[in-house]
Steps between C-alpha positions, in 0.01 A plus 500: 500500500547582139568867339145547471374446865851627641379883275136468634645411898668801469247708344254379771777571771541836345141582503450412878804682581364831313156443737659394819699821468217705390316370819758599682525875356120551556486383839812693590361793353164485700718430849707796423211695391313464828818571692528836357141607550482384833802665583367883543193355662758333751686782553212674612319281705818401708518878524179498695537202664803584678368852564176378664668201700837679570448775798886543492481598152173696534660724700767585295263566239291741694772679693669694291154687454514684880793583424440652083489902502198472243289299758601663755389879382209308391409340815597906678238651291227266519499456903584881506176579313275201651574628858519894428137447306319294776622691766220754601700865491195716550427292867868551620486927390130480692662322785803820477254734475265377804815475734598836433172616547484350849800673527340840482761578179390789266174403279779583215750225605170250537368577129846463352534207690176363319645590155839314534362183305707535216811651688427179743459279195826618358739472791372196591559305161840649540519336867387135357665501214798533673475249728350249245806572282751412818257169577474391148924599431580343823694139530261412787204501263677355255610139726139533614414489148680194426390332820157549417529361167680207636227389760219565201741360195184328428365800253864515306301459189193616586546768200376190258387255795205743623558346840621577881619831630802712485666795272359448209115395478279411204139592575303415222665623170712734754854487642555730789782581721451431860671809689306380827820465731615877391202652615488355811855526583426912403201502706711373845767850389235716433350494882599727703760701243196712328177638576330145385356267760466169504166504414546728254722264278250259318619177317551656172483259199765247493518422145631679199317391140793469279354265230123436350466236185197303446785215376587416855281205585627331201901585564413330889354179385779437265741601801310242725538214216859592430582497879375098523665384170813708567722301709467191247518717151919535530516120557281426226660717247844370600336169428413556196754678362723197588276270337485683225911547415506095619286402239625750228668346212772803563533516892752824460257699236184432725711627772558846330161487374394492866664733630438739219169459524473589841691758455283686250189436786698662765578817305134475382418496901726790582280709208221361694606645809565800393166599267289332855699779658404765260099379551566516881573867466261592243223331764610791762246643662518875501438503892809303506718842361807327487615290222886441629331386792267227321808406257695443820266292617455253177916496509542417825258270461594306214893498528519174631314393160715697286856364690344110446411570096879658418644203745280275257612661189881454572450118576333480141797699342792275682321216407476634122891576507565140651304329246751702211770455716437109475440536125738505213508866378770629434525734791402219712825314433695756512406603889502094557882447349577814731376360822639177393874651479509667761383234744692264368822736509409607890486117571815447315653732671401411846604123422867660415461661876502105572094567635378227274130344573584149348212255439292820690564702213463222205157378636448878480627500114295165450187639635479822386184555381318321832698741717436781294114425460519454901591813545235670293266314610579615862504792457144538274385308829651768714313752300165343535513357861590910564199662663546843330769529229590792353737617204786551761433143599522320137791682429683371824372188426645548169818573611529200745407295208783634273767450816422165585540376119810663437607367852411149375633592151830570658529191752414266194817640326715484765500112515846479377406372171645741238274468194564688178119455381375600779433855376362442184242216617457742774378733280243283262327343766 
């Protein structure tokens, strides 16, 4: 070719170069894009999906509340009231007065006998509440209460599901406590200790309203879609997020893009959270009474959720300080040309000890950056194969990480090869 088609080849090259990486940028961008906006949605729905297919870790979301002080004066007072109120006073002081009358007592004793309602009413909610408080306070009821939940684990989300039986109910646009096993448990002490018979005890009402919102039917259908798409949503986002920093023309900046943007979703989830709780509480129902009660419920309730978000939002910020950590910034050669020196002057000085790891330790030198991507790759495995992370988790994970490549670090130094570079190419690479 001559000077003028040698310029226009390389324009042209230039030109498809500028598109092909443009291509690249755009589809990169709409990969990662998805990947962050699916990830609060995944977050979520796994949330429900485990909760509804899990009965292990139903029940330890619906122990702790037999066992919260808030619910539990809550659930005192309401069976206290529903069996004091529907148990017929005036009958029991007619049934006094009549057997003292047959008695041949004193026509005073038989009319003050008649007016002891109140007096009656009085000691007896004294009488009940006391022995509701030592059934509802008691760790009997509180393993029945788990093994309840366990053989019904069925309603765990029936809060936004609508469906099955259990503690909590949604009936209609209404979520109700189920106090069913404390009354009956109170009705077995209450024979035979006071004046009440057994037929005197009626089934009092089993449920306490603690919630009414005409938005309910709406928050259960999502629920029921998010609970079929869930297991598959943290699979697809991981999918796409890798996509996405694969076809990037800058693998390490779509990286910390990534992971910042799913960063900023998880603290926009945690807001979320918290303003859903604040509508939960407004939404009290004065016949409810007790607002520690219904926030105890909504916390207990949604801890799980809250533990999975902050475990999500410290993978997205490691992965953010990896991606700098890999980058050229100044502070990111600095911490590399430290870790560099010091591994290389442990494995220098082990190999003095005579503890050298030969052609071990210079395949390990050689092949740094597979055995180094190995191990973070195993470890991001780890993480997702794990069936419920948490922050404690990551940061373990973290740590075994970290020990495993200095370990490595070290081992390739020691292979008895003394090299003065070693450090400084160490610390650029």
């Amino acid at each position: 070719m001559d000077d003028a088609e040698r310029a226009e080849y390389e324009r042209l090259r230039r030109t498809l170069g500028t598109r092909h990486r443009r291509l690249r940028l755009w589809g990169a961008s709409l990969l990662l894009t998805l990947a962050v906006l699916l990830a609060p949605i995944s977050v979520v729905a796994t949330w429900i999906n485990s909760e509804v297919t899990d009965v292990d870790r139903y029940v330890q979301t619906v122990s702790p509340l037999a066992r919260d002080p808030a619910v539990q004066d809550l659930m005192v007072d309401r069976v206290t009231d529903g069996l004091v109120e529907n148990i017929d006073v005036r009958k029991i002081s007619d049934a006094l007065a009549d057997t003292l009358a047959d008695h041949d007592a004193p026509r005073w004793l038989v009319d003050a006998a008649r007016s002891l309602d109140e007096e009656l009413k009085g000691g007896l909610t004294t009488g009940v509440r006391y022995t509701v408080e030592r059934v509802v306070t008691s760790d009997a009821f509180a393993k029945a209460w788990d093994s309840i939940h366990r053989g019904a684990h069925t309603a765990a989300m029936n809060v936004l599901t609508g469906e099955g039986g259990g503690a909590l109910e949604v009936k209609g646009d209404t979520i109700t406590l189920n106090v069913g096993t404390v009354i009956e448990e109170v009705q077995k002490q209450l024979l035979g200790v006071t004046l009440v018979g057994a037929e005197d005890i009626p089934g009092a009402d089993k449920s306490i309203v603690l919630v009414q919102n005409d938005n309910l039917s709406e928050a259960r259908d999502a629920a029921r879609w998010l609970g079929v798409v869930g297991p598959w949503l943290p699979l697809a986002v991981v999918v796409l997020a890798g996509l996405g920093i694969w076809a990037a023309p800058s693998r390490r900046v779509a990286l910390m893009a990534v992971g910042i943007g799913i960063s900023i979703m998880m603290c926009g989830l945690l807001v979320g959270v918290a303003v859903m709780r604040q509508i939960y509480l407004d939404a009290v129902l004065p016949v409810a009474q007790s607002q520690d009660a219904a926030a105890a419920v909504y916390d207990t309730l949604v801890r799980f959720l809250r533990q999975a978000i902050l475990t999500v939002l410290l993978t997205a910020v490691l992965t953010v300080i990896a991606g700098y950590l890999y980058g050229q910034g100044r502070g990111a050669v600095a911490v590399r040309s430290a870790a560099a020196r010091s591994t290389e002057t442990a494995g220098h000085a082990l190999a003095r000890t005579g503890l050298t790891t030969g052609a071990v330790g210079q395949w390990l030198r050689t092949n740094r950056p597979l055995t180094t991507g190995a191990v973070i790759g195993a470890g991001g495995l780890t993480l997702f194969l794990w069936n419920y992370p948490t922050p404690s988790s990551v940061a373990l994970l973290l740590l075994l990480v970290v020990v495993v490549l200095v370990i490595l670090g070290v081992l390739a130094a020691a292979d008895g090869a003394e090299q003065p570079g070693a450090f400084r190419s160490g610390g650029s690479r």
